[in-house]
C-alpha positions in Angstrom: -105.8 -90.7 117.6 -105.3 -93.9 116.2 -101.7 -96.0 116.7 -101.5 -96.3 113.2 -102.6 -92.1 112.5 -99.6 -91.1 114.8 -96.5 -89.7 113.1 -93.6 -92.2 111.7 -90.4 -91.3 112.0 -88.1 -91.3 108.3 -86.4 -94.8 110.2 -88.2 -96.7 112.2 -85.1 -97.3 114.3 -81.8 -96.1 115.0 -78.5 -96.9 113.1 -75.9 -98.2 114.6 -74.0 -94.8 114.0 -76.6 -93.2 116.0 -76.8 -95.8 119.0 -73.4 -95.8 118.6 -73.2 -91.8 118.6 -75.3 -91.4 122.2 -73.2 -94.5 123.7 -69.9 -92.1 122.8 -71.5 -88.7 123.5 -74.5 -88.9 125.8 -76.7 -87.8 123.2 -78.1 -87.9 119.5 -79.8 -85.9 117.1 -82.9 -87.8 114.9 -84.5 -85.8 112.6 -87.7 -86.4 111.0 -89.1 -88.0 114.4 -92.5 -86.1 114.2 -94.5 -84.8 111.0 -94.2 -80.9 111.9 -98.2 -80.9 111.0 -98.4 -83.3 114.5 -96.1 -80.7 116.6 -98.6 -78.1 115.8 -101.6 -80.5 117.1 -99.1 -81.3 120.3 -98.9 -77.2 120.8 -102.5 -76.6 120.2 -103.4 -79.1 122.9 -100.8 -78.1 125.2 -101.7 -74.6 125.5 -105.2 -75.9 126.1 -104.1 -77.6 129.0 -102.0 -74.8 130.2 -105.2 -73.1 130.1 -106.9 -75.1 132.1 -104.2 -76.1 134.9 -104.7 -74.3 138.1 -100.9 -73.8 138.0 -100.4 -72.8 134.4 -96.7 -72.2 133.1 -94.2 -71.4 135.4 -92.3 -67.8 135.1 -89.3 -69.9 133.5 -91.6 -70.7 130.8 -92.2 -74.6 132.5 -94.7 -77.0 132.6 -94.2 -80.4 133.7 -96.9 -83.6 133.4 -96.6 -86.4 135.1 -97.4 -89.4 133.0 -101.0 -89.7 134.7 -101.8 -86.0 134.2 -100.4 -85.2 130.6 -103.0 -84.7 127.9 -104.5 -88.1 126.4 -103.1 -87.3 123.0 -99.5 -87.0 124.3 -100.1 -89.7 126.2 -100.7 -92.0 123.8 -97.8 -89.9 122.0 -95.3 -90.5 124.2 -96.3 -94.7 123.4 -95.5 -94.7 119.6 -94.5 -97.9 118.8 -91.9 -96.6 116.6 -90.0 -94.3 119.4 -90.2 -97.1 121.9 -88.4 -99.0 119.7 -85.5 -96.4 119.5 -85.6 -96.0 123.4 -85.5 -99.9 123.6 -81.9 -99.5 121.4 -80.4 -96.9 124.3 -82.4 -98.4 127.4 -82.9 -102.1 127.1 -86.2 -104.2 126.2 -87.9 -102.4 129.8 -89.0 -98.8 129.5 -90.9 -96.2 131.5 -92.6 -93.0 130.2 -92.4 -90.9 133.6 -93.4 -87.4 132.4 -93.1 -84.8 129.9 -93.0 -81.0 130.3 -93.6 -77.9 127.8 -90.9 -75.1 127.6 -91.8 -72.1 126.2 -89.3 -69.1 125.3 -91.3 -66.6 124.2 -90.5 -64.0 121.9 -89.4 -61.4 125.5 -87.2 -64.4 126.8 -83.8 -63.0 127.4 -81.8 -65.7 129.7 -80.1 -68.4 129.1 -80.5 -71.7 130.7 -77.2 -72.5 132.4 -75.1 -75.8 132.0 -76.2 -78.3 134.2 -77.2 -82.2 134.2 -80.5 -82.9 134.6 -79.7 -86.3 136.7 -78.8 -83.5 139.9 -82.3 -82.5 140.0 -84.1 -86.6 140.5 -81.0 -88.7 141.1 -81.9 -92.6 141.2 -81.5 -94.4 138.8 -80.6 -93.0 135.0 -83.3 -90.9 133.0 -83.4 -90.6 128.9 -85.5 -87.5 127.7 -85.9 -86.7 124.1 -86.1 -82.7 123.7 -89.0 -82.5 120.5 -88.8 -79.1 118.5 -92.6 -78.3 118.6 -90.9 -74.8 116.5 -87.7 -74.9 114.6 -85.1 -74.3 116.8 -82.4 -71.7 115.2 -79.4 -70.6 116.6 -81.3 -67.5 117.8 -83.9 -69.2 119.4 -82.4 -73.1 120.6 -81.4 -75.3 122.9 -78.2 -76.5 122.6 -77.4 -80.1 124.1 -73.6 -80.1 124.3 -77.4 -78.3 139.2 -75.7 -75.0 137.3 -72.1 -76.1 136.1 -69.1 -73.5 136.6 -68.5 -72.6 132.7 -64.8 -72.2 133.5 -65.0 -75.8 134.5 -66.0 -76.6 130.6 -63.6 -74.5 129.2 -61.4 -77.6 127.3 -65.0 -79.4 126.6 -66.0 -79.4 123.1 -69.6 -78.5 122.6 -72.0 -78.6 119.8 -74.9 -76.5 119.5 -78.2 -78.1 117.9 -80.5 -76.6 115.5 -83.6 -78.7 114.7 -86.6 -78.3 112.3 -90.2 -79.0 113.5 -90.3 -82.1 114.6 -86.9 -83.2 114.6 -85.9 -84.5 118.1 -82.2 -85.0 120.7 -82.6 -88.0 122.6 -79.9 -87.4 125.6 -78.8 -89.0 128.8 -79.5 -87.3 131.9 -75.4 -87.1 133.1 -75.0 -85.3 129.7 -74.1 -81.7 130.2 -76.5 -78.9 128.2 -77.5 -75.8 128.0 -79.9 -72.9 126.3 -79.2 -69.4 124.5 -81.4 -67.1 125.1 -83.9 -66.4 122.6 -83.3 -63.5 120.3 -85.0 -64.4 117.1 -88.5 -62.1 118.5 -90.9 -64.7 118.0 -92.2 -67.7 120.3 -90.5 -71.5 120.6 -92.3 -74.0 122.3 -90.6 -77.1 122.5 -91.5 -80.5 124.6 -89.2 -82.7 126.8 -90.4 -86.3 127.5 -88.1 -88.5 130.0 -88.0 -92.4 130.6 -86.1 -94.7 132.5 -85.6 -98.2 132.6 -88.4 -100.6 133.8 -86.0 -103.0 134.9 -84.1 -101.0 137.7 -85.6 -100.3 141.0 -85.5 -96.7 140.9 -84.9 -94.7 144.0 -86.4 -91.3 143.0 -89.1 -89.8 144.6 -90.0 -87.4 141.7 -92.1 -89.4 140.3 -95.7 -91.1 141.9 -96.6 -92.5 138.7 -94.9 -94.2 135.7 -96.5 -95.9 132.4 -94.6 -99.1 131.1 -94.5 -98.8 127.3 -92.0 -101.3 126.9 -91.7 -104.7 129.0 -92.2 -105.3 132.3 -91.6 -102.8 135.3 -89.7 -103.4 138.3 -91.3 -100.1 140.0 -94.4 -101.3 141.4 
């Protein structure tokens, strides 16, 4: 696919409201990131994929890529010039795509996801993922974005749950705290999660073997 075939967002950056609104929260909300016509293309070859990986999806409904492994078209996805420039607003002019992984809730997925911050599972330096809504997410079937926190320990925390169309997107730090409902809606929600970091700070995470600079210059090789 062609740079210039790929998706474009309804802004081609971010307002000051919004840089202003993940500064001040940990996390924002663009809508319109992805045509919903492309999030059907980026399911279609994921499932392909799944079906080819030795390892498949994971009984959570998980599948992560590394940035070396993932599906060319995602690849080159994950690269749009016009989403680099939004992570260049939150991250700085240096940026790393590290990996992206598929979650699937299927229409028999009862749990939850509990609260937690994703930094506990790579430390190192800072991470910025951008959860994609591959489905529309509804507040029977989402995640919301408000290691396993205590939820007595959030009780005076406000929190804010997320719907999203197809192809709306949360950009969110990886210190801020979130969570999933269960799905109840009966049908299936596949959504993708692709994380960055900046290319500027030596990072001292061992999650990651392989990283593709799509922004400046990267101080991780």
């Amino acid at each position: 696919m062609a740079d210039d075939a790929l998706s474009t967002a309804r802004t081609n950056e971010l307002t000051a409201e919004q840089v202003s609104a993940f500064d001040r929260d940990g996390f924002v909300v663009v809508t319109g990131l992805y045509a919903p016509s492309d999030m059907l293309e980026w399911k279609r070859v994921s499932q392909e994929q799944l079906q080819r990986d030795d390892q498949g999806i994971s009984a959570s409904g998980v599948r992560v890529w590394m940035s070396d492994a993932i599906h060319p078209l995602l690849r080159t996805a994950m690269a749009d010039r016009h989403v680099v420039r939004m992570l260049t607003q939150l991250i700085g002019p240096h940026v790393e795509f590290l990996s992206a992984k598929v979650v699937l809730k299927n229409s028999s997925t009862s749990f939850a996801s509990p609260w937690h911050q994703d930094y506990f599972y790579w430390e190192g330096s800072n991470k910025l993922s951008i959860w994609i809504a591959l489905h529309h997410a509804t507040l029977h079937n989402e995640n919301a974005f408000v290691n396993r926190i205590d939820p007595k320990d959030l009780a005076d925390w406000p929190q804010q749950t997320v719907e999203l169309k197809r192809g709306d997107a949360v950009f969110f730090h990886d210190m801020a705290v979130h969570s999933s409902h269960p799905n109840t809606a009966g049908v299936d929600r596949w959504s993708l999660i692709s994380t960055y970091r900046d290319a500027s700070i030596v990072d001292a995470s061992t999650v990651w073997p392989t990283a593709m600079v799509v922004a400046g210059k990267s101080a991780n090789v």
